[in-house]
VOVO-224576 format. One line per 3 residues: their letters; for each residue x, y, z of N, C-alpha, C. Coordinates in nm, 4 decimals, decimal comma, padded with zeros to 6 digits. Layout:
<pts>
a = X Y Z X Y Z X Y Z  ... .
</pts>
This chain:
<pts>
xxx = 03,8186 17,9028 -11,5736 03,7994 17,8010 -11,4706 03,6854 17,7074 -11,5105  03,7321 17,5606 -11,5087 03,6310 17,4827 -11,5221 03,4982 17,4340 -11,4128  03,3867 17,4520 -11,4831 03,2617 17,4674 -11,3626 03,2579 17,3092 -11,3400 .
xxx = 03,2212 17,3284 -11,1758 03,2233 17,1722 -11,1513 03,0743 17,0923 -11,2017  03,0961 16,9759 -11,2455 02,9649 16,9034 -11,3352 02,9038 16,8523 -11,1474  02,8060 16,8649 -11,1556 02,6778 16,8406 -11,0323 02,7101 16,6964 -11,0326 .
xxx = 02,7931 16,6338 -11,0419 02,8189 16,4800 -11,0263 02,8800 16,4393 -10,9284  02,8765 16,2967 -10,8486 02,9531 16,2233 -10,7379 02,9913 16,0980 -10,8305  03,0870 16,0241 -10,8059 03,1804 15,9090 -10,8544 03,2073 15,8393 -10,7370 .
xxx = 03,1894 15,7037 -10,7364 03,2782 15,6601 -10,6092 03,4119 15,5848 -10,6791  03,4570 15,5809 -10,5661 03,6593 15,4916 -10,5789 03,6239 15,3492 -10,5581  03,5347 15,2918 -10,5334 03,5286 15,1533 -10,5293 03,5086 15,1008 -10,6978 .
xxx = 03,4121 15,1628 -10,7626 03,3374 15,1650 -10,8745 03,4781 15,2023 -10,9870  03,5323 15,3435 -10,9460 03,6142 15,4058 -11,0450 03,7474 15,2614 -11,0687  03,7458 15,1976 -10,9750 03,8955 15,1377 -10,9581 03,8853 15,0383 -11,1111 .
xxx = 03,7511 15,0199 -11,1431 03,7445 14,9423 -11,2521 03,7535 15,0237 -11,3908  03,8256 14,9506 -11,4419 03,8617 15,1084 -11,5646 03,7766 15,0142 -11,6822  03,6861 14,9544 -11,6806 03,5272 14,9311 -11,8016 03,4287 14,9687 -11,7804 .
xxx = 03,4332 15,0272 -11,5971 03,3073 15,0722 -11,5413 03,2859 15,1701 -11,5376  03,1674 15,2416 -11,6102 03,1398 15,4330 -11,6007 03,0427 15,4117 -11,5081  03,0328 15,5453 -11,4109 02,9039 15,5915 -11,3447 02,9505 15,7037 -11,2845 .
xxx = 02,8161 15,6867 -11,2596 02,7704 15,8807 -11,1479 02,7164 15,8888 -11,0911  02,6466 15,9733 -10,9847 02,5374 15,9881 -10,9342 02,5374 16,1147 -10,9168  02,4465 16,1938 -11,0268 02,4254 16,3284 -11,0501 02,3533 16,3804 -10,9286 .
xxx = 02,3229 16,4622 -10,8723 02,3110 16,5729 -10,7550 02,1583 16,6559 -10,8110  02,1882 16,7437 -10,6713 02,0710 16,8666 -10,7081 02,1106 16,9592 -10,7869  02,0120 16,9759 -10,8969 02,0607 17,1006 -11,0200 02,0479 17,2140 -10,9863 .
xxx = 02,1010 17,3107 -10,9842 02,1056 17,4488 -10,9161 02,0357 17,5144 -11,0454  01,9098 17,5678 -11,0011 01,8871 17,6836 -11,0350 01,7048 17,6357 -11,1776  01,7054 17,4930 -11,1344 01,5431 17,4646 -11,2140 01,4893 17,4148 -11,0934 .
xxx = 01,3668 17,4956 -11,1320 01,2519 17,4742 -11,0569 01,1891 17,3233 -11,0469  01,1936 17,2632 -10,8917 01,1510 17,1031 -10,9347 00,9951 17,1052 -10,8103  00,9623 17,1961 -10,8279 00,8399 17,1770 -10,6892 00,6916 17,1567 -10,7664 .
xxx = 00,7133 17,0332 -10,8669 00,6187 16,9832 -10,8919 00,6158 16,8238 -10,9318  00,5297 16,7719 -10,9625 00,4952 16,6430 -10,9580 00,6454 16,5694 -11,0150  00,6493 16,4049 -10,9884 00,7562 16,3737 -11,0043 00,7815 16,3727 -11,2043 .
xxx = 00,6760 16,3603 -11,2738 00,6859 16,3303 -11,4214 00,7440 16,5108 -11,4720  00,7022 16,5848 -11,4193 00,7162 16,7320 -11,4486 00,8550 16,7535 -11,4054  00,9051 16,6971 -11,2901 01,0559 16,7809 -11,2495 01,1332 16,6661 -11,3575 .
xxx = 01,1149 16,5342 -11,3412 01,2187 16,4573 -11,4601 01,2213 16,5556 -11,5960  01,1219 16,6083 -11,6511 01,1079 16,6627 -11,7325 01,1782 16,8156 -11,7767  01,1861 16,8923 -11,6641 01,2269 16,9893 -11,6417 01,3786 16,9098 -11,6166 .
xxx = 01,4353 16,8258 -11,5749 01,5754 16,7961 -11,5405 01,6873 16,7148 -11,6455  01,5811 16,7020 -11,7381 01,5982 16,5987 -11,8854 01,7125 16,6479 -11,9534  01,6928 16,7389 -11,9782 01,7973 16,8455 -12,0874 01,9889 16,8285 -11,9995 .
xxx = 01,9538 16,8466 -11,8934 02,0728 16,8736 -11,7747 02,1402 16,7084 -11,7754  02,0447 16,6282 -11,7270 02,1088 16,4612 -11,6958 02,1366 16,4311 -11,8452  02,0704 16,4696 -11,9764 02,1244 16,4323 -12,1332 02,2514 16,5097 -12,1346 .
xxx = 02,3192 16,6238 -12,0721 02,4123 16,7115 -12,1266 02,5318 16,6130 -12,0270  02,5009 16,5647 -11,8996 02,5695 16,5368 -11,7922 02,6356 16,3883 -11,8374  02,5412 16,3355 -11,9131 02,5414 16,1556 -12,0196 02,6405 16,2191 -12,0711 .
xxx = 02,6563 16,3564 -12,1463 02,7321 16,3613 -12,2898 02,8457 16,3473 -12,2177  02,8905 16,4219 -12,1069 03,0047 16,4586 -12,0639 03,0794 16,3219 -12,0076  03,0174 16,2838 -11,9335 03,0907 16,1418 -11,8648 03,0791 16,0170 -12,0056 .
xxx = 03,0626 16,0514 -12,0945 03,0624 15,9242 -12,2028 03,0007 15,8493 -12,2728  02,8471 15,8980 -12,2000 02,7329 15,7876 -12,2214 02,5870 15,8468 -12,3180  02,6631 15,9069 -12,3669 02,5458 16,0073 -12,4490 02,4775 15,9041 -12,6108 .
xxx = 02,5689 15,8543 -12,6442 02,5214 15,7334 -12,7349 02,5091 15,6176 -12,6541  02,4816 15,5992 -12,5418 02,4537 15,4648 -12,5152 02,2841 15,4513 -12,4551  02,2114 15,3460 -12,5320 02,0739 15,3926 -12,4768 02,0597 15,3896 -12,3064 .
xxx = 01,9583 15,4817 -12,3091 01,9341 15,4357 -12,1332 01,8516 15,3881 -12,0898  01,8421 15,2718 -11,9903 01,7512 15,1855 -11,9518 01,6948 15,2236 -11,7900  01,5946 15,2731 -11,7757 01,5698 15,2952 -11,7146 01,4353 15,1996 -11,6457 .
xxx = 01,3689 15,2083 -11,4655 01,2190 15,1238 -11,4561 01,1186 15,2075 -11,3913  01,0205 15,1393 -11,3747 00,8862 15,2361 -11,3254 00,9174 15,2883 -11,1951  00,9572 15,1857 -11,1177 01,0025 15,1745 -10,9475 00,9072 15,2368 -10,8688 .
xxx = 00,8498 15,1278 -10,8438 00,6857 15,0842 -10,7733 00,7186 15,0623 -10,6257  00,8435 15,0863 -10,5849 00,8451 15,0324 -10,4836 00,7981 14,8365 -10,4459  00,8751 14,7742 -10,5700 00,8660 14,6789 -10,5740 01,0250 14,5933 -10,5630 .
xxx = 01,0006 14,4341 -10,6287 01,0731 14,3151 -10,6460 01,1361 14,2704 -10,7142  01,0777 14,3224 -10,8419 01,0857 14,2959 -10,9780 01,2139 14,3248 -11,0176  01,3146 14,2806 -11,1160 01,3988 14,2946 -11,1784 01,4220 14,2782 -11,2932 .
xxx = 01,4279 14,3812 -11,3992 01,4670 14,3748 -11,5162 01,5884 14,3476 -11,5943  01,5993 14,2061 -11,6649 01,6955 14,1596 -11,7016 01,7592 14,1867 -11,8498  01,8661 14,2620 -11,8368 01,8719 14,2525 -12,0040 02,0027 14,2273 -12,0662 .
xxx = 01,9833 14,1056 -12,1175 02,0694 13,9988 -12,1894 02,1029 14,0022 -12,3375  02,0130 14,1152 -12,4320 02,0220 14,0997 -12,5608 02,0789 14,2601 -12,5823  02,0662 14,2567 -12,7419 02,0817 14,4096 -12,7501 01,9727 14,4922 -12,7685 .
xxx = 02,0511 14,6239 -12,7139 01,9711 14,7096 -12,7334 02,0154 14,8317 -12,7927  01,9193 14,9051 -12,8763 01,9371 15,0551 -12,9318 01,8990 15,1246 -12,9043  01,7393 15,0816 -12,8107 01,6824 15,2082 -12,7665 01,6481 15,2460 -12,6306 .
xxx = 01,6566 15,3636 -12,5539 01,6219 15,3618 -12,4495 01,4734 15,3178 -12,4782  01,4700 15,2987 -12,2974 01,3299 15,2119 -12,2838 01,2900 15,2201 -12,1067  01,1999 15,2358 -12,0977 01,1657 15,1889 -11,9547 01,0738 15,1121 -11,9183 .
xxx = 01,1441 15,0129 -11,7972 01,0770 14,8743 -11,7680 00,9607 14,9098 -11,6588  00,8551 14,8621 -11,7304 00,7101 14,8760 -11,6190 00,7247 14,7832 -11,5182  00,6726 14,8749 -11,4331 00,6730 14,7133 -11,2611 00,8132 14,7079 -11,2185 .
xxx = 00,9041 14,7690 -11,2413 01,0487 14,7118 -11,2221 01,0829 14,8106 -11,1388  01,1738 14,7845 -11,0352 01,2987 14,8451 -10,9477 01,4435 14,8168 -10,9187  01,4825 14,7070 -11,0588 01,6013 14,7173 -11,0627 01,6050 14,6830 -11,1941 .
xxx = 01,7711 14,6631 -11,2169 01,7934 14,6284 -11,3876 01,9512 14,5603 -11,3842  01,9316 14,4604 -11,4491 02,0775 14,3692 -11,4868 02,1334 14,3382 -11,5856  02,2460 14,3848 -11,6438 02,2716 14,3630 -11,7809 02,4685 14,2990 -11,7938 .
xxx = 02,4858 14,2110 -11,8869 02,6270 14,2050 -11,9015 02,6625 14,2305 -12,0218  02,5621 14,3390 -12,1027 02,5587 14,3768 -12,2043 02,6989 14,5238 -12,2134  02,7639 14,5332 -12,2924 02,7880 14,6911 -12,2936 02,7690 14,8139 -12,3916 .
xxx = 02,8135 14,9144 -12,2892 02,7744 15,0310 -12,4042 02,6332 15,0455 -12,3802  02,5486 15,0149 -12,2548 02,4193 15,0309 -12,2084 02,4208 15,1189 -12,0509  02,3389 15,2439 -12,0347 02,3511 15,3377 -11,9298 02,2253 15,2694 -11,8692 .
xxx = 02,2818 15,1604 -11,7719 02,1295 15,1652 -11,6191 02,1180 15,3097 -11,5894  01,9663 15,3204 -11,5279 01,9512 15,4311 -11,4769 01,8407 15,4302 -11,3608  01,8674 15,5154 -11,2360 01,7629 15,4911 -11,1417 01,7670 15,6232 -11,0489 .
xxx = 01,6113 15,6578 -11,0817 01,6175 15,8276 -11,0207 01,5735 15,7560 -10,8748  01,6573 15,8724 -10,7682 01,6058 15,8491 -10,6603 01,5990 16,0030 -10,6015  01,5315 16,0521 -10,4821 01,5111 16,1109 -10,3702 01,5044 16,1129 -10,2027 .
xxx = 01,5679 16,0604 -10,2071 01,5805 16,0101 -10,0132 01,6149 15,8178 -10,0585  01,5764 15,7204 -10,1425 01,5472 15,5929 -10,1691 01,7728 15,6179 -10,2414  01,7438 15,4869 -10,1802 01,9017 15,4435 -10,1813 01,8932 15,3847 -10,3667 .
xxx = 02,0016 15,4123 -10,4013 02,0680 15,3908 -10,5456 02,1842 15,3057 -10,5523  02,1596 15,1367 -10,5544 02,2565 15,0596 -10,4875 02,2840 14,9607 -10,6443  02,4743 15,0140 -10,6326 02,5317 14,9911 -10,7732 02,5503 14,8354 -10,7402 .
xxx = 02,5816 14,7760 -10,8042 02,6619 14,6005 -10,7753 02,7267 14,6077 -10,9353  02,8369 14,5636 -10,9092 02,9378 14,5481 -11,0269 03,0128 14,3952 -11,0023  03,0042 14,3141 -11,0957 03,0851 14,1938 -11,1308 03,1588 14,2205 -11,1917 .
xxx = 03,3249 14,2733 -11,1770 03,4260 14,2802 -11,2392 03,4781 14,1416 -11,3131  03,4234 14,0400 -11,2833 03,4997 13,8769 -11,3255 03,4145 13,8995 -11,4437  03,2771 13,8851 -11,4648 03,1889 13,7831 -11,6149 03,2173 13,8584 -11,6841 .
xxx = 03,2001 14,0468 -11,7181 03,1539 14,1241 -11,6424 03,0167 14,1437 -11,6306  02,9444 14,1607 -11,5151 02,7909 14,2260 -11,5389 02,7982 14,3231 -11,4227  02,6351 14,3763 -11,4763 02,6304 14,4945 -11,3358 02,4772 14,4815 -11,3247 .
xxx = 02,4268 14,5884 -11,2078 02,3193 14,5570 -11,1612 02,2767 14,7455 -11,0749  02,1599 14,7544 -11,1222 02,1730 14,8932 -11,0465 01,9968 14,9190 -10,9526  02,0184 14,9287 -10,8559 01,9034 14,8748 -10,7721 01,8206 14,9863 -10,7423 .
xxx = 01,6986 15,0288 -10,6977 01,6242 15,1253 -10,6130 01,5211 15,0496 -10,5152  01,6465 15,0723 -10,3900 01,5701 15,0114 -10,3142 01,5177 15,1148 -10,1498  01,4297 15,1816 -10,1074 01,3905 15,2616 -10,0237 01,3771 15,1465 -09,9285 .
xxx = 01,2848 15,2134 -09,8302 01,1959 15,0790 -09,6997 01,1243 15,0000 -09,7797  01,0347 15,0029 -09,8346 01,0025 14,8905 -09,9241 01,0501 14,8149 -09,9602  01,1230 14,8703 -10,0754 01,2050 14,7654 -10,1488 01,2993 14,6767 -10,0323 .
xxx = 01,3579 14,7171 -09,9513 01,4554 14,7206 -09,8600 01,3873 14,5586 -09,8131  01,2438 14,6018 -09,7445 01,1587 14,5011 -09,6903 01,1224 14,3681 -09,7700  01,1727 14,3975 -09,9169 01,1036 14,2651 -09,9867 01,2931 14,2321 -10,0779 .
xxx = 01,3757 14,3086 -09,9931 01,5064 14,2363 -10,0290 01,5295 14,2747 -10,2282  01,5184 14,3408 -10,2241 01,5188 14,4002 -10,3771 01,6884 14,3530 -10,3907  01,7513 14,3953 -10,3317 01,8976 14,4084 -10,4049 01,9556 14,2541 -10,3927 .
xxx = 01,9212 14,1755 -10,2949 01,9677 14,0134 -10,2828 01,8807 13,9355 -10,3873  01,7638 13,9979 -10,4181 01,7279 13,9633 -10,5162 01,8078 13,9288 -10,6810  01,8468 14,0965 -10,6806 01,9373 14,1140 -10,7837 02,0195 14,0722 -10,8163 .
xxx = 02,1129 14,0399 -10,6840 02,2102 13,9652 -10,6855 02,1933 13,8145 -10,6685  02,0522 13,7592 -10,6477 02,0818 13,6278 -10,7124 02,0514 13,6246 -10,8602  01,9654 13,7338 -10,9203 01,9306 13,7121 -11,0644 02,0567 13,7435 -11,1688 .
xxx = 02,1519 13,8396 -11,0783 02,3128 13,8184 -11,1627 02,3551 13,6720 -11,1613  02,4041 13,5780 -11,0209 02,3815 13,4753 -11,0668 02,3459 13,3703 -11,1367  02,2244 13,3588 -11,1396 02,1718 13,2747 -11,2133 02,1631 13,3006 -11,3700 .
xxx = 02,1492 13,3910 -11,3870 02,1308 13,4947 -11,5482 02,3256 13,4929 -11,6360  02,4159 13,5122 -11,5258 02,4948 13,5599 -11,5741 02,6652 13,4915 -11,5187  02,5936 13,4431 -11,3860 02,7013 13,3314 -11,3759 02,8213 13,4280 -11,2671 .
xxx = 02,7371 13,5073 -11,2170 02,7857 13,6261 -11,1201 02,8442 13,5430 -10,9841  02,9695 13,5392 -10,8983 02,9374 13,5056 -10,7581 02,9339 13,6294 -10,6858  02,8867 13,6256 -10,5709 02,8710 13,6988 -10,4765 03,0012 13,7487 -10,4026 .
xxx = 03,0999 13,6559 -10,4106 03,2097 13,7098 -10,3411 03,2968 13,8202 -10,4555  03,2834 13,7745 -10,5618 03,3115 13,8893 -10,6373 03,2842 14,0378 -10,6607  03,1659 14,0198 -10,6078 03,0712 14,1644 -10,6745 03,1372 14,3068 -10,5753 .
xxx = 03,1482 14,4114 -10,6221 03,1238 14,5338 -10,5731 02,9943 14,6109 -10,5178  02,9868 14,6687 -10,4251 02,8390 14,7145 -10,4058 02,8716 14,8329 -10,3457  02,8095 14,9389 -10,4054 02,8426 15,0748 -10,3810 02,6761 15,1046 -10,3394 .
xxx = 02,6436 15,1774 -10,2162 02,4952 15,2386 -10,1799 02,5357 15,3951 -10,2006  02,4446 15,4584 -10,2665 02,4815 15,5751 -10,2580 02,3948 15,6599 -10,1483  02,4018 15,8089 -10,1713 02,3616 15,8744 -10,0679 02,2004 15,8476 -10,0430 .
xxx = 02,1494 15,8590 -09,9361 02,0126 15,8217 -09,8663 01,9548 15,8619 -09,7966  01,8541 15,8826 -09,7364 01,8134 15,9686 -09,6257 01,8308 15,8328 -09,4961  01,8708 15,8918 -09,3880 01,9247 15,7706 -09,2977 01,8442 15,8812 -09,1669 .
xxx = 01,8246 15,7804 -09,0604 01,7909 15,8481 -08,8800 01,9031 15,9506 -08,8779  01,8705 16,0507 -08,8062 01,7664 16,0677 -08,7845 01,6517 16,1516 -08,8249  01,6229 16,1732 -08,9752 01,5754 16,2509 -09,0826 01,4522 16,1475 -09,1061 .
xxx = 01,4563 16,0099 -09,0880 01,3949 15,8858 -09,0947 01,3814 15,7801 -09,0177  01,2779 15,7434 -08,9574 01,2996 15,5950 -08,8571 01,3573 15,4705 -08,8639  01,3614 15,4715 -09,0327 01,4309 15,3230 -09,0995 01,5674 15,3806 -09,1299 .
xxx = 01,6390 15,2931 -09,0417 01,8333 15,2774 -09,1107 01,8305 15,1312 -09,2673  01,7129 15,1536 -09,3976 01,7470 15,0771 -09,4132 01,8570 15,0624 -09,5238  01,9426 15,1751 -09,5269 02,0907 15,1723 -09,5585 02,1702 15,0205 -09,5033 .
xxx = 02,1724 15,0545 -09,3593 02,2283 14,9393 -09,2641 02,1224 14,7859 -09,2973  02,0197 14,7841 -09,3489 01,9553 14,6543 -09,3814 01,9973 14,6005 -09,4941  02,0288 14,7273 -09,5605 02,0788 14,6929 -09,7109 02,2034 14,5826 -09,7279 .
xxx = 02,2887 14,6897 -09,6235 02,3972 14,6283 -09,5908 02,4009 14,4728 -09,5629  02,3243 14,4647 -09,4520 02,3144 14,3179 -09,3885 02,2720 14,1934 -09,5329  02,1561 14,2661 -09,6247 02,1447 14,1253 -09,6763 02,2321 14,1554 -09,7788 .
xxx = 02,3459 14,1864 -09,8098 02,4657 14,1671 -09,9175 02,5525 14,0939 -09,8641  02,5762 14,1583 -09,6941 02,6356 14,0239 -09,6021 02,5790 13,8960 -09,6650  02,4627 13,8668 -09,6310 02,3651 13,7528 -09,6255 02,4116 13,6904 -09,7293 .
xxx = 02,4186 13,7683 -09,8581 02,4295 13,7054 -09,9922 02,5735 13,6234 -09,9772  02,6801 13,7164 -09,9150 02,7981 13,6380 -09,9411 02,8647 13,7728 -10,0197  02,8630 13,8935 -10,0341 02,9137 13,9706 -10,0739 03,0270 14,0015 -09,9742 .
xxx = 03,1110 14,0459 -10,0315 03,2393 14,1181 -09,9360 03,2716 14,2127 -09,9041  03,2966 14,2769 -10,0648 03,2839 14,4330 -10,0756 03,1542 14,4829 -10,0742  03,1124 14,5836 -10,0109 03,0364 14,6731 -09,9452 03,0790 14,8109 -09,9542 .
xxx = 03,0692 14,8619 -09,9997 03,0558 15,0023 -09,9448 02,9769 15,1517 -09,9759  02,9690 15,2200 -09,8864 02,8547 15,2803 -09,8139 02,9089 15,4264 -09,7897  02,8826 15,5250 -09,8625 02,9067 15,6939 -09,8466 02,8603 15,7406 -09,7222 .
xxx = 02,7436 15,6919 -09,6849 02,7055 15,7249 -09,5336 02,6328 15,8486 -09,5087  02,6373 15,9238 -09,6165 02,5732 16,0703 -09,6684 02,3999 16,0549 -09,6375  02,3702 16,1479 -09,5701 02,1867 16,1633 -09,5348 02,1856 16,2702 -09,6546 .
xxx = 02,0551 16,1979 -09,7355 02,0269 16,3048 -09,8144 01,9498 16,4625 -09,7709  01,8604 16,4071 -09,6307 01,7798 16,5050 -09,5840 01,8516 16,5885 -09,5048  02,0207 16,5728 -09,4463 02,0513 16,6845 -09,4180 02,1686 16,7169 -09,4918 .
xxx = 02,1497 16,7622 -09,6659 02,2362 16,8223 -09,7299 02,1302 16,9056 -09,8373  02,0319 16,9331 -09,8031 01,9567 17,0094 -09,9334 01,9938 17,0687 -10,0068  02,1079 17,1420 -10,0135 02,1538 17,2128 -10,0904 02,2589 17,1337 -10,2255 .
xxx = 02,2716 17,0193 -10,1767 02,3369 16,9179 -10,2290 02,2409 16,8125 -10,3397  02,1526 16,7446 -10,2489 02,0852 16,6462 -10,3197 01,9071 16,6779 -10,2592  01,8341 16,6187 -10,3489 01,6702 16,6330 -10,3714 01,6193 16,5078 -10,2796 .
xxx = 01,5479 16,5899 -10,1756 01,4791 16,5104 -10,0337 01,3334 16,4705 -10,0432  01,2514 16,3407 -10,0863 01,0990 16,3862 -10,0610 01,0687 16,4016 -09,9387  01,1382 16,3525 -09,8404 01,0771 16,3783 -09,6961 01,1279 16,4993 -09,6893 .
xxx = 01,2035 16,5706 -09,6624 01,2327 16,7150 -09,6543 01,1710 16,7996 -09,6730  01,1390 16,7722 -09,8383 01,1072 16,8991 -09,9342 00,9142 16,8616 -09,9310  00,8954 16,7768 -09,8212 00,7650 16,7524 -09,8646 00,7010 16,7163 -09,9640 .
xxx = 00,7482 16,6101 -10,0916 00,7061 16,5291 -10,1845 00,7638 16,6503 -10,2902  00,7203 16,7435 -10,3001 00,7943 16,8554 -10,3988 00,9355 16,8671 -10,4646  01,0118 16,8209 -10,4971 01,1055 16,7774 -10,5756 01,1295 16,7408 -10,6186 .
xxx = 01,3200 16,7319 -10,7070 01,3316 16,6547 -10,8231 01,3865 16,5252 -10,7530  01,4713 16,5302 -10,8949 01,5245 16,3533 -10,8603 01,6928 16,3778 -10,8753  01,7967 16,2967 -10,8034 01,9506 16,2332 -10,8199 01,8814 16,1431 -10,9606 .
xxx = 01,9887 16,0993 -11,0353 01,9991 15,9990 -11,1363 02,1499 15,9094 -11,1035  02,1276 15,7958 -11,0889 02,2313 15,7022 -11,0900 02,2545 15,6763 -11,1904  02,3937 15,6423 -11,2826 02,3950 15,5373 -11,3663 02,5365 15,4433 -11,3793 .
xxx = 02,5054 15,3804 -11,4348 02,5864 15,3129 -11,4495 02,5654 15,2006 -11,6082  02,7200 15,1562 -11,6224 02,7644 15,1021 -11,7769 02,8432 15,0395 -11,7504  02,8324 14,9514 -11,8344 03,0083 14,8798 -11,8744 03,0984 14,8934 -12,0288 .
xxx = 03,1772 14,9650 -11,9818 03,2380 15,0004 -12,1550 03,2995 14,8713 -12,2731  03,2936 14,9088 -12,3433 03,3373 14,7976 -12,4965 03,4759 14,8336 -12,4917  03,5668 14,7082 -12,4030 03,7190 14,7021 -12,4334 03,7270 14,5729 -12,4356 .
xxx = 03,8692 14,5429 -12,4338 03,8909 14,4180 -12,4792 03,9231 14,3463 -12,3662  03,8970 14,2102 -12,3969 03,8771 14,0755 -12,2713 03,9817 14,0832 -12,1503  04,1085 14,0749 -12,2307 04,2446 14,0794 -12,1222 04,2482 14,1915 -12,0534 .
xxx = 04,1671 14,3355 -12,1259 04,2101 14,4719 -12,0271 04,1300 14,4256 -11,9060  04,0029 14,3903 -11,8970 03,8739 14,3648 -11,8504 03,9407 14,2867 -11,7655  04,0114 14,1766 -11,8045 04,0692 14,0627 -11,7023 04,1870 14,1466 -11,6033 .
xxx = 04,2709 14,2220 -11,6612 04,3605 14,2800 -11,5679 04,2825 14,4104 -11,4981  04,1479 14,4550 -11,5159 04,0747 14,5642 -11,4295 04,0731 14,4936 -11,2872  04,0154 14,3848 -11,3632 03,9262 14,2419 -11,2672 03,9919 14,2277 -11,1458 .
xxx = 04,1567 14,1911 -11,1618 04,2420 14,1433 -11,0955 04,2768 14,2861 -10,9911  04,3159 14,3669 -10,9958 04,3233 14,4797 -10,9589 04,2139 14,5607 -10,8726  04,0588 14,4834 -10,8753 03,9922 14,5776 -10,8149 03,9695 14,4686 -10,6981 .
xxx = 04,0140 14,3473 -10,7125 04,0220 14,2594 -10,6074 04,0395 14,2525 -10,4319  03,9400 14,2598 -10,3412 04,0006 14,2495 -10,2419 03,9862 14,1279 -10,1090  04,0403 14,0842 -10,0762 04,0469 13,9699 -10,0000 03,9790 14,0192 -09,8501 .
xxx = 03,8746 13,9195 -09,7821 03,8272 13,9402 -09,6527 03,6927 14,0046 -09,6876  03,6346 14,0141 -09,5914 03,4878 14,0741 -09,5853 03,5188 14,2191 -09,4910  03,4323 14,3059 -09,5530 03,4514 14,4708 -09,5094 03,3305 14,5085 -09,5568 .
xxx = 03,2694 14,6456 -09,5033 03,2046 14,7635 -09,4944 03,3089 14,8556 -09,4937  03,2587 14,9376 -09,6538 03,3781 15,0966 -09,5843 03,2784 15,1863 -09,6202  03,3174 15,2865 -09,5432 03,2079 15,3832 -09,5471 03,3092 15,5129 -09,5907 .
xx = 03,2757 15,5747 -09,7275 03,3193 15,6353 -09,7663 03,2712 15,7693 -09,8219  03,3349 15,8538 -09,7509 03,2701 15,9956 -09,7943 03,3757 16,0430 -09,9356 .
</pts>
């Protein structure tokens, strides 16, 4: 019997067949009840074995500091090596064969995919970030950088700590400024991280003591027309929120 890999996928994301991602879970059975540089560390070996499996094990990973900031890291050229961006809480690339990456704990992990240019965009945005608009950010710096529209894009939020575990719904704020942007597709798992512990890693829960989820996301090296007929196919007409478990 095959053991299940500690991973979540969404169907909005999957429908694009250039787009890889995940959002890896709580690891059963390592100790994470120490500082945040020590549990990444202790969880390193597991999220490198988890890369190999879903595809992305040769692709560098780009990861940022996530300061609970604005900042967005843009990357337009190539790259070979992983790297992580100081000051940064998001990352944009229409590069492929490159793994975004963004550890979170209770702080929302918010994918955006441009199936048309193609680019993608992978956000960490908590109350903070939330408050200084991190992800409309992003999504104008796909724009402008990459020639992204807004009615195109995909936006997947993954799981979060939401009320009443927390006073801020800013899942639902998130939501609103993708509205704002002009986004269409939306959608939203709806999953509280703080009441599934056994599932995913809480700092409000666990009292700062824990590890981290890892998001990632890529865009694979195929060819233009497949890319164009993904494109066409993941298409949907009208404005929606789906909330998908």
């Amino acid at each position: 019997m095959t053991k299940r890999l500690p991973i979540e996928t969404f169907p909005a994301l999957g429908a694009v067949g250039f787009c890889r991602h995940a959002f890896i879970e709580r690891i059963p059975g390592i100790d994470v009840s120490e500082d945040k540089a020590e549990a990444l560390r202790r969880l390193d070996a597991v999220h490198s074995e988890i890369r190999r499996e879903i595809g992305m094990a040769d692709w560098p990973l780009l990861t940022v500091e996530q300061v609970h900031g604005n900042k967005v890291a843009v990357i337009d050229g190539d790259v070979r090596l992983s790297k992580e961006f100081s000051g940064c809480d998001a990352l944009i690339t229409n590069r492929r064969q490159i793994a975004l990456g963004i550890h979170v704990a209770d702080c929302c992990a918010v994918y955006i995919l441009d199936p048309t240019t193609p680019a993608i965009g992978l956000v960490h945005s908590g109350k903070k970030g939330t408050e200084l608009a991190i992800v409309a950010k992003a999504i104008e710096q796909m724009r402008a950088r990459f020639g992204s529209q807004p009615s195109n894009l995909i936006v997947q939020l993954s799981p979060c700590i939401r009320p009443p575990h927390y006073e801020t719904d800013f899942a639902a704020k998130i939501i609103g400024q993708c509205q704002s942007c002009g986004v269409r597709q939306i959608f939203d798992c709806s999953i509280c991280t703080a009441c599934h512990p056994d599932r995913y890693y809480s700092y409000r829960a666990e009292k700062g003591k824990t590890g981290r989820m890892l998001a990632l996301l890529g865009l694979k090296n195929v060819r233009r027309g497949l890319m164009k007929a993904n494109s066409a196919l993941s298409a949907r007409p009208g404005e929606s929120v789906r909330r998908v478990r």
